[in-house]
C-alpha positions in Angstrom: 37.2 165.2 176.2 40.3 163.5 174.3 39.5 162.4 170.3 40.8 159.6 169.3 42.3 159.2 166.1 39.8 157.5 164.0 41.9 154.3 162.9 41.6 153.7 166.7 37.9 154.7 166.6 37.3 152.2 164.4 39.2 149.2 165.6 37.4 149.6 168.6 33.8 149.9 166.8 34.8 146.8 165.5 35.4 144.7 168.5 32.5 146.1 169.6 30.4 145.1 167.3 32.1 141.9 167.1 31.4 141.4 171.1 27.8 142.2 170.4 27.6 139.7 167.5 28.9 136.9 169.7 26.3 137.5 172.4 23.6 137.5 170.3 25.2 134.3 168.9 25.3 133.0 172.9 21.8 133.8 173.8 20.5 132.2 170.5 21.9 129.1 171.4 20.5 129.2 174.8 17.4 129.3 173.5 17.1 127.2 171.2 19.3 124.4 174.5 16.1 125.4 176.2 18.4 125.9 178.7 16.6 128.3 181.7 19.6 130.9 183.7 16.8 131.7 185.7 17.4 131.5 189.5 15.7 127.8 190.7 12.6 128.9 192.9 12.8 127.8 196.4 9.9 125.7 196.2 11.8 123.5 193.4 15.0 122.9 195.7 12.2 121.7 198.6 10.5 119.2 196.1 13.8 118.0 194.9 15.4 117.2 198.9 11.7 115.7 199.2 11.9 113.2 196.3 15.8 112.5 197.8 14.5 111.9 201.1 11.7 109.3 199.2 14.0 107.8 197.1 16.7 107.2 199.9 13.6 105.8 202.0 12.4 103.7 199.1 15.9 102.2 198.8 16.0 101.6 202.7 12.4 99.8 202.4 13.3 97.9 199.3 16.8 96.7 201.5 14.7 95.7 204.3 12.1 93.5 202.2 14.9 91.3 200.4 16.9 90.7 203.4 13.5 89.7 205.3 12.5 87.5 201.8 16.2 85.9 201.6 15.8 82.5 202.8 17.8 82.0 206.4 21.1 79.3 205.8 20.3 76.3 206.9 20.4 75.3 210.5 22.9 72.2 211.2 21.4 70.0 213.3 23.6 67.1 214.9 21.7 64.0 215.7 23.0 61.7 218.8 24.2 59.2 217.3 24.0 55.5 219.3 26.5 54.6 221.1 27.7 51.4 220.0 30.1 48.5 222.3 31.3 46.2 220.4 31.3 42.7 222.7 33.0 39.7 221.7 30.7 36.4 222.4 32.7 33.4 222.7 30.6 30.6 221.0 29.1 28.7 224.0 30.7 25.3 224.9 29.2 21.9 225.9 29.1 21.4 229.5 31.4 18.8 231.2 30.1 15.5 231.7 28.4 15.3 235.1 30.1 13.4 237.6 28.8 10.8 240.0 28.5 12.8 243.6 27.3 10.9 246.3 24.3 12.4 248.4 23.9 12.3 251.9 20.7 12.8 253.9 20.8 16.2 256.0 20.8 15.3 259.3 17.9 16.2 261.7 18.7 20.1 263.1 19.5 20.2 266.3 18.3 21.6 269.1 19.5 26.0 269.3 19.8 25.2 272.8 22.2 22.2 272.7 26.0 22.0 273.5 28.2 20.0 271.4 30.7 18.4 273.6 33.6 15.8 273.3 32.4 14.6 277.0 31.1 11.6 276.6 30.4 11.6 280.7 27.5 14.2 279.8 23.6 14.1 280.9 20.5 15.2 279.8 18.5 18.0 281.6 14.8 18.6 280.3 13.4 21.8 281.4 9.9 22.4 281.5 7.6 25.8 281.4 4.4 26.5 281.1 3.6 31.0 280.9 0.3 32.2 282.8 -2.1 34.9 281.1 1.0 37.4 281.0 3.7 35.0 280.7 5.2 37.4 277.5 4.9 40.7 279.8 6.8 38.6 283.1 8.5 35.6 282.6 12.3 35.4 282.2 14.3 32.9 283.3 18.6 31.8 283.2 21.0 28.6 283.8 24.4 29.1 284.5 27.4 26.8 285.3 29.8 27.3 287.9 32.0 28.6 285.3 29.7 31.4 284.5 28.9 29.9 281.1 24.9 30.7 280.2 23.3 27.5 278.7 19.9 29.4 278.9 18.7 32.8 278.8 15.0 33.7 278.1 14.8 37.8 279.0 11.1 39.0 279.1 9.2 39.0 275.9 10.5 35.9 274.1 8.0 33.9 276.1 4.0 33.7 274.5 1.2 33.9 277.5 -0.1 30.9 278.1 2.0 28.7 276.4 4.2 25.2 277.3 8.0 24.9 276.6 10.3 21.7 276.6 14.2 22.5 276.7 16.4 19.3 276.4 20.1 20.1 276.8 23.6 17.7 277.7 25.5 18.9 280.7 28.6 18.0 282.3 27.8 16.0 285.4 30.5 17.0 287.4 29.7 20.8 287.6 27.5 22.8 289.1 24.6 24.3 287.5 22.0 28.0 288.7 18.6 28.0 287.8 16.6 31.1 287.6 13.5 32.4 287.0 11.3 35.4 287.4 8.2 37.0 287.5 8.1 40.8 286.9 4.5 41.2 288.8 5.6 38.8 291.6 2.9 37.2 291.5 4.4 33.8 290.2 3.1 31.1 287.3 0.0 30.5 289.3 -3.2 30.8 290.0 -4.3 33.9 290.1 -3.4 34.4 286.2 -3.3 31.3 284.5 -1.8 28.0 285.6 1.9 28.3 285.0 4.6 26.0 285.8 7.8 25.0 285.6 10.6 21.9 286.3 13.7 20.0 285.6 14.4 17.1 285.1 18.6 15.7 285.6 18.7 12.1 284.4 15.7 11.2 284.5 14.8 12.5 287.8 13.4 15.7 288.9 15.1 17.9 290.8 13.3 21.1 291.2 9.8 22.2 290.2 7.5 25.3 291.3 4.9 27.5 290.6 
């Protein structure tokens, strides 16, 4: 074992004791801090994420509540407004002073079945017809000119049953003229059905007539 001199023995006494000194000095002032260098328990760091976990809950809740309690922004709401036309009115004016118009009578209708004609040579046929019981289901009847020209055509239907007819019309005199007339069931204006008839009178004189 190697001496050492003793000036080197007792520097290093010294630091020694100075080392001690200082840790008493150190651990005095822990204690009186209060200050624990104890390892923390493991139940501690559990409480302590615990009451994190709470808070950052807490704060999450407490977020939640004052966005829910903040009044919504208002909701702009456009109203249709009325159309508006803007129409000029022209200030109404006096009427013109009525004039004087003569009136003439309307003349008496004439007849659906009459021809005008500039021939003053004309003459008046009268045809006559009288339907049976079924006069509007059979009775027709035509007149034709020589030229082919219809002056009368009554097709089945437009006559009523029963019924009397007067046809006046103005003919030429110089043209020849067809007369026609039917009966669907054949079995003529009379008697079996009625008491039908017809004739024609030219100027006043009859010139054909049956049953």
């Amino acid at each position: 074992m190697q001496h050492l001199p003793a000036q080197q023995q007792s520097a290093h006494i010294t630091r020694l004791n100075i080392f001690i000194v200082l840790f008493v000095i150190m651990g005095n002032f822990f204690a009186s801090c209060g200050a624990d260098l104890s390892p923390i328990p493991q139940t501690m760091k559990r409480d302590t994420k615990e009451s994190e976990k709470k808070a950052a809950i807490e704060s999450k809740r407490r977020h939640l509540k004052d966005d829910f309690l903040r009044p919504a922004p208002p909701v702009l709401r456009h109203r249709n407004r009325p159309h508006h036309t803007d129409v000029s009115v022209a200030s109404p004016q006096p009427p013109p002073p009525s004039a004087t118009v003569p009136v003439t009578q309307p003349s008496a209708p004439s007849s659906p079945f009459a021809l005008s004609s500039s021939d003053l040579s004309c003459t008046f046929i009268h045809l006559f017809i009288t339907t049976d019981k079924y006069g509007k289901e059979d009775n027709s009847f035509t007149l034709i000119n020589s030229s082919g020209v219809v002056l009368f055509n009554y097709w089945v239907g437009r006559l009523d049953n029963e019924k009397s007819y007067r046809w006046p019309r103005c003919i030429s005199s110089d043209t020849c003229y067809t007369f026609t007339i039917k009966d669907e069931y054949g079995d003529g204006l009379c008697c079996d059905h009625g008491h039908g008839s017809y004739s024609i009178i030219y100027n006043d004189i009859e010139v054909a007539a049956g049953r």
